[in-house]
C-alpha positions in Angstrom: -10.2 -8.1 -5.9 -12.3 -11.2 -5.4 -13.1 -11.0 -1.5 -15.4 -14.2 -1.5 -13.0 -16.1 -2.1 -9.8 -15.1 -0.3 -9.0 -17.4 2.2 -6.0 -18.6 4.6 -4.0 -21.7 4.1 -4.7 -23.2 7.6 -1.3 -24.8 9.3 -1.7 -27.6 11.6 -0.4 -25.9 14.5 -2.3 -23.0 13.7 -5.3 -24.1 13.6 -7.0 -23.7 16.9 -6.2 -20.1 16.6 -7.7 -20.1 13.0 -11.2 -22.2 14.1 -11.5 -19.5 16.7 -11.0 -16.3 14.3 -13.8 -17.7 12.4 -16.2 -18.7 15.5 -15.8 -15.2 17.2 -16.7 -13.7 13.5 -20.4 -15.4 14.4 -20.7 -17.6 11.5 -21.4 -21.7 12.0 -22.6 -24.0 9.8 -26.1 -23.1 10.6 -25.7 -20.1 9.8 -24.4 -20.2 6.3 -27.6 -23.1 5.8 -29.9 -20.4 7.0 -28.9 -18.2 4.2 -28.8 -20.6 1.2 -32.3 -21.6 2.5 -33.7 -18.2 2.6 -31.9 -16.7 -0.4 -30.2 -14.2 1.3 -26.8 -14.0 -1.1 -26.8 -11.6 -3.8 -24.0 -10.7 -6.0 -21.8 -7.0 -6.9 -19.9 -6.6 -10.2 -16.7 -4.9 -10.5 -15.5 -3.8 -14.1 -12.5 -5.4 -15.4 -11.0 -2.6 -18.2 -8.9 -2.6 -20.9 -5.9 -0.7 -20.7 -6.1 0.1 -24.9 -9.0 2.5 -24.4 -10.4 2.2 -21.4 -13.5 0.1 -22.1 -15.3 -2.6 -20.2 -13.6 -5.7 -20.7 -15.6 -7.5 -18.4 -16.8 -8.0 -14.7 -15.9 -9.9 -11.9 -18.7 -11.7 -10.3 -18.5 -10.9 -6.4 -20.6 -12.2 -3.4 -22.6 -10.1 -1.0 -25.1 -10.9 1.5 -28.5 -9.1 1.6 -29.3 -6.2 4.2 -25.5 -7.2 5.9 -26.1 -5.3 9.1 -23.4 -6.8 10.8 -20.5 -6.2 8.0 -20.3 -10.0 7.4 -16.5 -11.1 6.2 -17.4 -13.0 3.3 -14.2 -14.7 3.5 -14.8 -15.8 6.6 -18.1 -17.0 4.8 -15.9 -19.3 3.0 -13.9 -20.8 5.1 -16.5 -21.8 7.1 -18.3 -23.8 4.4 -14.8 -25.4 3.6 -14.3 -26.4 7.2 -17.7 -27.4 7.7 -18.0 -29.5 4.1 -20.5 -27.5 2.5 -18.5 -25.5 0.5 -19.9 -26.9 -2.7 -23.7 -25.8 -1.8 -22.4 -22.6 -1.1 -20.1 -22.5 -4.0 -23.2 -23.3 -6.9 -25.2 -20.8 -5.2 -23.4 -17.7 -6.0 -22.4 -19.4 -9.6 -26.1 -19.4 -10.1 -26.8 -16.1 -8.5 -23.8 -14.4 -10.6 -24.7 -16.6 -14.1 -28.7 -15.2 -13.6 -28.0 -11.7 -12.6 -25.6 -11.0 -14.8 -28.0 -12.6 -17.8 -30.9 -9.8 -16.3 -28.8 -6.7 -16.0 -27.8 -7.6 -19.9 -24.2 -8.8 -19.9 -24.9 -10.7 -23.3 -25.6 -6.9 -24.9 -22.5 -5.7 -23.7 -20.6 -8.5 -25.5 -18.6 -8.6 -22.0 -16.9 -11.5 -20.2 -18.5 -12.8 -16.7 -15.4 -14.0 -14.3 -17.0 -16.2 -12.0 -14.7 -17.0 -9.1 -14.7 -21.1 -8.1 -13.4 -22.7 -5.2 -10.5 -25.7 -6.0 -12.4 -27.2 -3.1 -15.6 -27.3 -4.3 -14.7 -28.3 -7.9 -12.8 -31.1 -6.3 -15.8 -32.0 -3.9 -17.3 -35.5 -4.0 -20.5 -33.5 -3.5 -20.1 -31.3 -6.9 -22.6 -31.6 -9.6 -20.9 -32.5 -12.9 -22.4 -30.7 -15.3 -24.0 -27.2 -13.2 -22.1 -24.8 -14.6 -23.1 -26.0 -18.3 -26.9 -25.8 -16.7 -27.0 -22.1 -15.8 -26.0 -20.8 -18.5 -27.9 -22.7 -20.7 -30.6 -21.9 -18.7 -29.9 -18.2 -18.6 -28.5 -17.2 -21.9 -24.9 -16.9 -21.6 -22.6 -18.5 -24.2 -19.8 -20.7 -22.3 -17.0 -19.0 -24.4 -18.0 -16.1 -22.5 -17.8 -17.4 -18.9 -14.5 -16.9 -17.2 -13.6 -19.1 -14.5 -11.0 -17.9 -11.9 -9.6 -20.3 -9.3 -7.3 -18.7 -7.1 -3.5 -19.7 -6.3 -3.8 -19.1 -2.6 -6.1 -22.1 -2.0 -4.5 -25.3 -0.7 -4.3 -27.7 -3.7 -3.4 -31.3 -2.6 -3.8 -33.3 -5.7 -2.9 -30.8 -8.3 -3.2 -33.9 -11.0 -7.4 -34.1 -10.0 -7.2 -30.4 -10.4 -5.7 -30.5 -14.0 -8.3 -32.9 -14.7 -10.8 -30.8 -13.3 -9.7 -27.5 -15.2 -9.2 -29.6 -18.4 -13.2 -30.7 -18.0 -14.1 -26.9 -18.1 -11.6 -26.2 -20.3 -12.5 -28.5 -23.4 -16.2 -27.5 -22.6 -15.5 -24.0 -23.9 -14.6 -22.3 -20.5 -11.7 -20.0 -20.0 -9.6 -20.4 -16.9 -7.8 -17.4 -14.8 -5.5 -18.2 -12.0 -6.7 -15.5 -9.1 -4.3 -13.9 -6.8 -1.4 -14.8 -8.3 1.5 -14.8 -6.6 -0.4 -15.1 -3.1 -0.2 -18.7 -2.9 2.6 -21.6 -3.1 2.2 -22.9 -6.8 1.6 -20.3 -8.7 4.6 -21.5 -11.6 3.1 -25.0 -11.1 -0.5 -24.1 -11.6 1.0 -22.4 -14.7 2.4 -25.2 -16.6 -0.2 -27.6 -15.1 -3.3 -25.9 -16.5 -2.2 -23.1 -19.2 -4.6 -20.5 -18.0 -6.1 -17.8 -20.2 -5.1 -15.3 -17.9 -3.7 -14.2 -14.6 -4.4 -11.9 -11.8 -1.5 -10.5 -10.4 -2.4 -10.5 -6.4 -2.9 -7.1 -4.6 -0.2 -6.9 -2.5 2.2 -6.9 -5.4 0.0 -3.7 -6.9 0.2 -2.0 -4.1 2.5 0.7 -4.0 4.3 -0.7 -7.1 5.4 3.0 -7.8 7.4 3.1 -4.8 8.7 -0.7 -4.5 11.3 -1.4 -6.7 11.3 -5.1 -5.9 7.2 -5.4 -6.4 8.2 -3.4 -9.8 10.6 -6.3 -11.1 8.4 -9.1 -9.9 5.5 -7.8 -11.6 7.4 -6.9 -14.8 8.6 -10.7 -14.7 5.0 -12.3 -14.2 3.7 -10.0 -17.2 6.6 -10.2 -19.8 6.5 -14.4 -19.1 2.8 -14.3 -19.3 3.3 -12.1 -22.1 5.7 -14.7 -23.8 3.3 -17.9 -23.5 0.2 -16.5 -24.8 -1.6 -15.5 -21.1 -3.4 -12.1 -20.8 -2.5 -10.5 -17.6 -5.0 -8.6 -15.4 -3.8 -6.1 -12.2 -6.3 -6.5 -9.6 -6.5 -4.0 -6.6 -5.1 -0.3 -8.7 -6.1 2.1 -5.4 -3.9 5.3 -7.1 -3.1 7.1 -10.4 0.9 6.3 -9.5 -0.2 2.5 -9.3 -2.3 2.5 -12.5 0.7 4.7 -14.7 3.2 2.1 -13.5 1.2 -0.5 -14.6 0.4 1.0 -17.6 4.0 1.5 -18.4 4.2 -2.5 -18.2 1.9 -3.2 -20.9 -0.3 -5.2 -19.3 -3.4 -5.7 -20.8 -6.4 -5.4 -18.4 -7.2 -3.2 -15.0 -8.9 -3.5 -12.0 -9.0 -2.0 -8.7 -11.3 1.0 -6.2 -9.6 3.4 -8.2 -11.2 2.5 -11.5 -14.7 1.4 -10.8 -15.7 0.2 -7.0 -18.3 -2.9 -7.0 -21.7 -2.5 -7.5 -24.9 -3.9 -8.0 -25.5 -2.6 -11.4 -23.3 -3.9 -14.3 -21.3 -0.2 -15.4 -21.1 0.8 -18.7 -18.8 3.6 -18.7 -15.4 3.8 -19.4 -12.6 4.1 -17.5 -10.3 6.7 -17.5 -6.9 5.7 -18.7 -4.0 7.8 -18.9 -2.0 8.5 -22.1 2.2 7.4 -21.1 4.8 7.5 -23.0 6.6 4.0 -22.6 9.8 4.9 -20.4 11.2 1.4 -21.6 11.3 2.7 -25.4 12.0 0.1 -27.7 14.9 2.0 -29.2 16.8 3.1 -25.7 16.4 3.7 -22.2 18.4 6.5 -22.0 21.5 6.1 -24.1 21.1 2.3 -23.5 20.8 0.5 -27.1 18.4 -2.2 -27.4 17.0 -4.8 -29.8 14.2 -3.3 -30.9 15.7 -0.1 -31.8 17.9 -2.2 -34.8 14.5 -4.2 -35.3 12.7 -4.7 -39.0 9.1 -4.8 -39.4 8.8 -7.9 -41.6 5.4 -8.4 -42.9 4.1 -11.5 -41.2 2.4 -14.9 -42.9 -0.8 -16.1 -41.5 -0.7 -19.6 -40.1 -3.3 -21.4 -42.1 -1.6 -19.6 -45.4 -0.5 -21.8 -48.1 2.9 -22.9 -49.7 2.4 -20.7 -52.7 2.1 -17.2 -50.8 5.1 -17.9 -48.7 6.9 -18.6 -51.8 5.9 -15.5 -53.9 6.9 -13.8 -50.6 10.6 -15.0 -51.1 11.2 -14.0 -54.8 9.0 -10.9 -54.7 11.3 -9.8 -51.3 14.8 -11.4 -51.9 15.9 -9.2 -48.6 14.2 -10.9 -46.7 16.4 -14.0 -44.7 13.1 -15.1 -42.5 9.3 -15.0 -43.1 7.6 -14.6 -39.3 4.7 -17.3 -39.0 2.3 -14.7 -36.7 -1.5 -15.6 -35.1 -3.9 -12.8 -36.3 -5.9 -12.6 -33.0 -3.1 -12.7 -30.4 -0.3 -11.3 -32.4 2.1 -14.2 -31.1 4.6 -15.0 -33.0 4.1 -19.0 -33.4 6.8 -20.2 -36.1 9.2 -18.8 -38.8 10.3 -20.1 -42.1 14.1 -19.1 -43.1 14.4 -18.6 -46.8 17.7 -20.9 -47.7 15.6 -24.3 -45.3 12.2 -23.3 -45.9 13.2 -23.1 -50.1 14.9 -26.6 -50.0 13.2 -28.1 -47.9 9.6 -27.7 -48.8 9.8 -26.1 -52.2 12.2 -27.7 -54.2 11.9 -31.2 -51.5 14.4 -34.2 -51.8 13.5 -35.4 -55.1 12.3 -31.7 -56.7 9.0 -32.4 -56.2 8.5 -30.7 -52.9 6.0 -27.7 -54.1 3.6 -30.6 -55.8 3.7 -32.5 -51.8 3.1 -29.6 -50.5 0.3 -27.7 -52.0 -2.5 -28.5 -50.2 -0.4 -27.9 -46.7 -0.8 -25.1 -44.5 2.3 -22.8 -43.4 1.9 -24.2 -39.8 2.6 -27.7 -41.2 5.7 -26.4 -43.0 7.4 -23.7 -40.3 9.8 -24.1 -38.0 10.0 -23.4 -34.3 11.7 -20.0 -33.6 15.1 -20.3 -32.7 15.1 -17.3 -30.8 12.4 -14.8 -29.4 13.3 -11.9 -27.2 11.1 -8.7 -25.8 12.1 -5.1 -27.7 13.4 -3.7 -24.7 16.5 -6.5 -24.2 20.5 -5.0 -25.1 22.4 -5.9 -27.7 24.2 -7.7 -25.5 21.9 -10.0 -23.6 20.8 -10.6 -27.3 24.0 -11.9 -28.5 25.3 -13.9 -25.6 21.8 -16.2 -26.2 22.9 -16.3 -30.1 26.2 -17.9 -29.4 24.4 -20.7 -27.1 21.9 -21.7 -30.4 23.2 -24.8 -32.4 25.4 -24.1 -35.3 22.7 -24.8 -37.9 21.0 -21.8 -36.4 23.7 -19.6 -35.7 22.7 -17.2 -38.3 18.6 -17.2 -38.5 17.3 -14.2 -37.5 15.6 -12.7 -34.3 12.5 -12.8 -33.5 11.2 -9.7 -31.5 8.4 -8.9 -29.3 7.1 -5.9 -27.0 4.7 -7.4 -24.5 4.6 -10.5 -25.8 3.1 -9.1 -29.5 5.3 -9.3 -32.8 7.6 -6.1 -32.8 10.0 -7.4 -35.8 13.0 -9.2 -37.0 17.1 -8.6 -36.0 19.1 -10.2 -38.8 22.3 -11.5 -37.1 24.6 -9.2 -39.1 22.7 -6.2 -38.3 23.2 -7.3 -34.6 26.9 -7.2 -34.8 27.1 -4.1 -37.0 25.3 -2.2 -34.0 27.7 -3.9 -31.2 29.9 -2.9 -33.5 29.0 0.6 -33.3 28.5 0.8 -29.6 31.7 -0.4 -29.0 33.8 2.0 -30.8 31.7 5.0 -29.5 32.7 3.2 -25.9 36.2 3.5 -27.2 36.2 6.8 -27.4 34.7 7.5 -24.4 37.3 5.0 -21.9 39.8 6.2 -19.8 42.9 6.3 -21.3 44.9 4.9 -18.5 42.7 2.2 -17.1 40.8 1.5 -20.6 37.7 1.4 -18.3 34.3 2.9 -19.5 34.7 7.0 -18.4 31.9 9.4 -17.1 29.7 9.3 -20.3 29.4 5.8 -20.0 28.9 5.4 -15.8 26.1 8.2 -16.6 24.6 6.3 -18.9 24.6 3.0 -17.3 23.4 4.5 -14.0 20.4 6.0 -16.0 19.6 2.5 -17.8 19.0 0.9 -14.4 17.3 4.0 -12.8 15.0 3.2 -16.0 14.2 -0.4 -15.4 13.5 0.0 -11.7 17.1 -2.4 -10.7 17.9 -2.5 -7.1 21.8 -1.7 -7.2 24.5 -0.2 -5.2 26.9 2.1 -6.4 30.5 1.9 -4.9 32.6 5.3 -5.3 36.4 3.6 -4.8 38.9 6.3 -3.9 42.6 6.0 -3.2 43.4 8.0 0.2 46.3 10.2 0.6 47.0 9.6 -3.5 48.1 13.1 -4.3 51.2 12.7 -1.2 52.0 9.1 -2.8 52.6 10.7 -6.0 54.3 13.7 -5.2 56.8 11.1 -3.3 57.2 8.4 -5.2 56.5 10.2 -8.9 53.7 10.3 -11.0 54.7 7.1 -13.1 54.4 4.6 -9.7 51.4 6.6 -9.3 50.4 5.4 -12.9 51.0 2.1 -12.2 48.8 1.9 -8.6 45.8 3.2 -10.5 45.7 0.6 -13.4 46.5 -1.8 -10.9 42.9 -1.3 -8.8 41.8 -0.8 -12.0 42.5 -4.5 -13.1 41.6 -5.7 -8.7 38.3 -3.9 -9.7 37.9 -6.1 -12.4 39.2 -9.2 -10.9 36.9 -8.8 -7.9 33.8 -9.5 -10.0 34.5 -11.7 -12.2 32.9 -14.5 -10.0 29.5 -12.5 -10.1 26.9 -12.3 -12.8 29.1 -9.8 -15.2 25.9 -8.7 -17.4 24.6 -6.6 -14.2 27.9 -5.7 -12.8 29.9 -2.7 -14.3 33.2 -0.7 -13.5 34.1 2.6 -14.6 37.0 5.2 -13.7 35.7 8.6 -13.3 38.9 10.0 -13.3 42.1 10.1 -11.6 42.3 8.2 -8.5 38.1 7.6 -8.4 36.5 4.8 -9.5 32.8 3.5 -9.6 31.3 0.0 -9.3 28.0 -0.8 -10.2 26.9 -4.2 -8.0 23.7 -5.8 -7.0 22.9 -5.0 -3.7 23.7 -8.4 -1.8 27.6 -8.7 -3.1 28.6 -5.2 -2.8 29.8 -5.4 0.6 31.7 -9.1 0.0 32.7 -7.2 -3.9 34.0 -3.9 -1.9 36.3 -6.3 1.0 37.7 -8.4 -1.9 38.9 -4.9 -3.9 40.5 -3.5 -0.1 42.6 -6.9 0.1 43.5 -7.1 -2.8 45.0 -3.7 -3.2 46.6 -4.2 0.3 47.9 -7.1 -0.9 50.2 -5.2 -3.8 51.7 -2.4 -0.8 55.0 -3.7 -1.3 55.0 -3.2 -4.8 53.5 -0.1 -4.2 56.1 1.4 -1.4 58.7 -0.7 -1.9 59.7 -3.5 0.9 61.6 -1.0 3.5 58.7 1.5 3.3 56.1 -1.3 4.3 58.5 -2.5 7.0 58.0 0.5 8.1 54.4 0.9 7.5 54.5 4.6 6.7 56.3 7.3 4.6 56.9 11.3 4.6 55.9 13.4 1.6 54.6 16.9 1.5 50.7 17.2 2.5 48.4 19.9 0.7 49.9 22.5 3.0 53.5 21.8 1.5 54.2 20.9 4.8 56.1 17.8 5.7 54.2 14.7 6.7 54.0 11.3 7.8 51.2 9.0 5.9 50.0 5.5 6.2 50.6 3.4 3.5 48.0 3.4 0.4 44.7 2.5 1.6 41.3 2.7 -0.2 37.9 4.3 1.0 34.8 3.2 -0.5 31.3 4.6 -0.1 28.3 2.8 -1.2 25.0 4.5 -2.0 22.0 1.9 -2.1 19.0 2.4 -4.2 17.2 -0.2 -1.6 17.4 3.0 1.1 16.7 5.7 -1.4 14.2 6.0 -4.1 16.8 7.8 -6.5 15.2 9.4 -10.0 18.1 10.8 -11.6 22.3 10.4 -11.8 22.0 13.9 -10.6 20.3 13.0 -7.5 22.4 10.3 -6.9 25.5 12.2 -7.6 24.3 14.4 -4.5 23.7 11.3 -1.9 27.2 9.9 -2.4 28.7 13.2 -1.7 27.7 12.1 2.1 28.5 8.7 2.0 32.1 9.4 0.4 33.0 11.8 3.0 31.5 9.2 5.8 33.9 6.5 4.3 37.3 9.0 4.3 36.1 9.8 7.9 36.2 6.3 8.5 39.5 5.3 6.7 40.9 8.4 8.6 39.9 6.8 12.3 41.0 3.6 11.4 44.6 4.5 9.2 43.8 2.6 7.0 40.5 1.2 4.4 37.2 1.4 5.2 33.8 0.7 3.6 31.3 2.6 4.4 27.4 1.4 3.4 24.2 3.8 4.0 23.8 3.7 7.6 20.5 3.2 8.0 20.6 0.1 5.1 23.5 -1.2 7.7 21.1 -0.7 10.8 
């Protein structure tokens, strides 16, 4: 975590209230003069580790003043200087102090990167010295390539296109660039496309108790499998606990920092950290009965980029299985391009005029491949995988899938093989629907409750039962009572079909019980729609001089005789945004409370209820 430079966005109408944070910390302009004059700024490094085995990756370059007996902030430091439009003095003072220190304590031995954290405002500054950066570590010994500037998100960028130009200055001169704190800030996905960093540092307060935060987990995931996808290393600053670090882990990304692994220090620290082995609870085969792409996937021997037109083509006749060739980058294991045998055989081998191998000899493969039409992570469904293959062109219908697991070539899907395993699943989900609704049964619910469970999903589940059923049946016969349950089967169905139906899911446990499977912000509007909608079918139900009525007699449980309200439903919805639920078991166990709190309800009221986790409702 880079504390030097952390700093507030300051908001006009906050700003007296900021100036006067920063006065009562004791630090003027003077003040932060007095110590570039007398040298009084030293620097700590904190290890940065890889998550492979635990080594020493590199180290963050962090600012410290000498003998501190009054517990300086040193972002306060900061936004003095910026305030007080000497941010840039201060700014190549602790690049110098980091680029020397770093050169004494023997960084270059270590083969280790130096990330030097750099204001936005300073680099922007009128006041900068073109040119510094390349000085120092000239001057001290310390190869550019292995100098890592991080610039952090949170900082108020006005002109983002002098920043570009700025970044693009350091870039071209053999820098690499990190985005700090990401996520902290305003522009983070701006910043992204504007400047193509090298890598990101997801900010702290999204690591922080990511093993207990279901929402920190998916926005984490989402930063690291994009990153992942475009090339950008990712590094999780501020791990405090094991249970941070394992999640994390789990994630694949690639680097680590935080107190828990290595605290700053003066020194530069040469031992490893400790790293936990995990097994991957997002397997690439299944998340627990789940199938997914890179369970059908087929480790196709990649071609190198810079290979030439003859090895691609012995490839082709050596391997006539193979449909496409990926086009892979050695060092970063992207995949970058793909050549299909039927285009890639026409095209550039045999050419217009049947000269095509003679033109293209002396060609590299990355002047011959094509763009892949398709790349998706290991751990997506069959599903997710085939709805994107039906939005491709025609020409490109059929060319295989590219696969990845965190961002690194996994394999190839060839289209048929897709189907065949749809296929597949859908006749064992056959076999295991409900033979009167034709809804998925309990195998199935189990199954898809475990899949999100995996993936850390916020979702509610919605157990839908019919109240007083068992009366209506014994009255009216079990044939009506046939026809009311594949009727909320099909108002289920209807009731969701205006929602995203790749997260939503219906099953029929049995009987008169049914399950819904929602995300949490349209369960409540899903749950209402399902109660009108079956209220609206009561004369079909009862017949029209029963709902004039508004009641019937049957026989209760007792085999007594009784007078009941007219079909209503009670629905009880367990929330995994109230409970941090780990298994279908435990789940299974909370909705016993919540059911019984909805038939209470219904009971009360004669007539449906929903009932939501009380203390989600308030």
């Amino acid at each position: 975590m880079t504390v030097r430079s952390k700093w507030d966005i300051t908001i006009d109408d906050e700003k007296g209230v900021y100036e006067k944070e920063i006065n009562q910390s004791g630090i003027d302009r003077q003040a932060i003069l007095e110590l570039l004059d007398n040298d009084s700024l030293t620097t700590h490094f904190q290890p940065v580790f890889s998550a492979k085995d635990g080594s020493v990756y590199g180290y963050e370059a962090l600012t410290r003043i000498k003998e501190d007996k009054n517990s300086t902030n040193i972002g306060d430091l900061f936004k003095k200087a910026i305030q007080t439009n000497i941010i840039s003095s201060l700014d190549v003072q602790c690049r110098e102090n980091a680029i020397k220190l770093s050169s004494s304590l023997g960084i270059n031995s270590r083969n280790s990167y130096l990330f030097l954290n750099v204001c936005p405002e300073a680099l922007m500054d009128t006041a900068h010295s073109t040119g510094i950066t390349d000085e120092f570590a000239e001057e001290y010994g310390i190869s550019k390539d292995k100098i890592i500037l991080e610039i952090t998100e949170e900082s108020a960028i006005h002109n983002y296109n002098l920043f570009k130009q700025t970044v693009l200055y350091y870039q071209k001169r053999g820098y690499k660039i990190a985005i700090d704190d990401f996520g902290a800030g305003y522009g983070g996905l701006k910043m992204l496309s504007l400047i193509e960093p090298d890598f990101v540092k997801i900010d702290r307060h999204f690591i922080s108790n990511i093993d207990k935060a279901t929402i920190k987990f998916n926005l984490v995931d989402s930063i690291a499998t994009a990153c992942h996808k475009i090339g950008i290393k990712v590094i999780a600053e501020g791990i405090e606990e094991e249970e941070e670090l394992k999640v994390i882990m789990n994630m694949g990304i690639e680097l680590l920092q935080g107190f828990y692994l290595h605290r700053p220090s003066p020194v530069l620290n040469g031992d490893k950290a400790t790293i936990p082995v995990l097994h991957d609870r997002r397997n690439t085969c299944c998340i627990k009965g789940e199938c997914l792409i890179g369970g059908i996937a087929d480790n196709v021997s990649p071609i190198h980029p810079s290979a030439n037109i003859t090895a691609a083509f012995n490839r082709f006749i050596k391997e006539p299985e193979i449909r496409g060739m990926p086009v892979v980058e050695e060092q970063s294991e992207r995949i970058v391009g793909m050549l299909h045998r039927n285009r890639f055989l026409e095209n550039n081998v045999l050419g217009k005029y049947g000269y095509g191998m003679h033109l293209n000899a002396t060609k590299q493969i990355d002047a011959l491949m094509e763009h892949p039409s398709l790349i998706v992570e290991a751990t997506t469904t069959l599903e997710d995988v085939a709805q994107r293959i039906r939005s491709r062109r025609a020409e490109f219908l059929y060319d295989d899938v590219c696969v990845t697991k965190n961002g690194k070539y996994f394999g190839t899907v060839a289209v048929h093989a897709l189907l065949d395993a749809i296929t597949e699943k859908s006749i064992s989900l056959a076999k295991n629907a409900n033979p009167l609704s034709g809804l998925p049964g309990n195998e199935s619910i189990q199954r898809e409750i475990n899949k999100r469970l995996s993936q850390n999903m916020h979702f509610d589940v919605c157990y839908v039962d019919i109240n007083n059923f068992k009366p209506y049946n014994d009255h009216y016969g079990f044939e009506r009572g046939d026809m009311v349950i594949k009727t909320l089967a099909g108002i289920i169905e209807d009731s969701l079909k205006e929602y995203d139906s790749n997260f939503n899911f219906t099953g029929h446990i049995g009987g008169d019980d049914f399950i819904v499977i929602t995300q949490p912000q349209i369960s409540i509007r899903s749950c209402d729609n399902i109660i009108s909608g079956f209220e609206a079918k009561r004369v079909e139900f009862h017949g029209l001089e029963d709902c004039e009525k508004g009641r019937y007699a049957s026989r209760n449980r007792k085999d007594e005789e009784e007078t009941f309200s007219l079909l209503s439903v009670s629905i009880g919805i367990v929330s995994t945004e109230v409970y941090a639920i780990g298994s279908f078991a435990q789940l299974a166990s909370i909705a016993t409370e919540v059911k019984k709190a909805a038939k209470m309800k219904a009971n009360r009221n004669g007539g449906s209820a929903v009932v939501r986790d009380r203390r989600l409702m308030g």
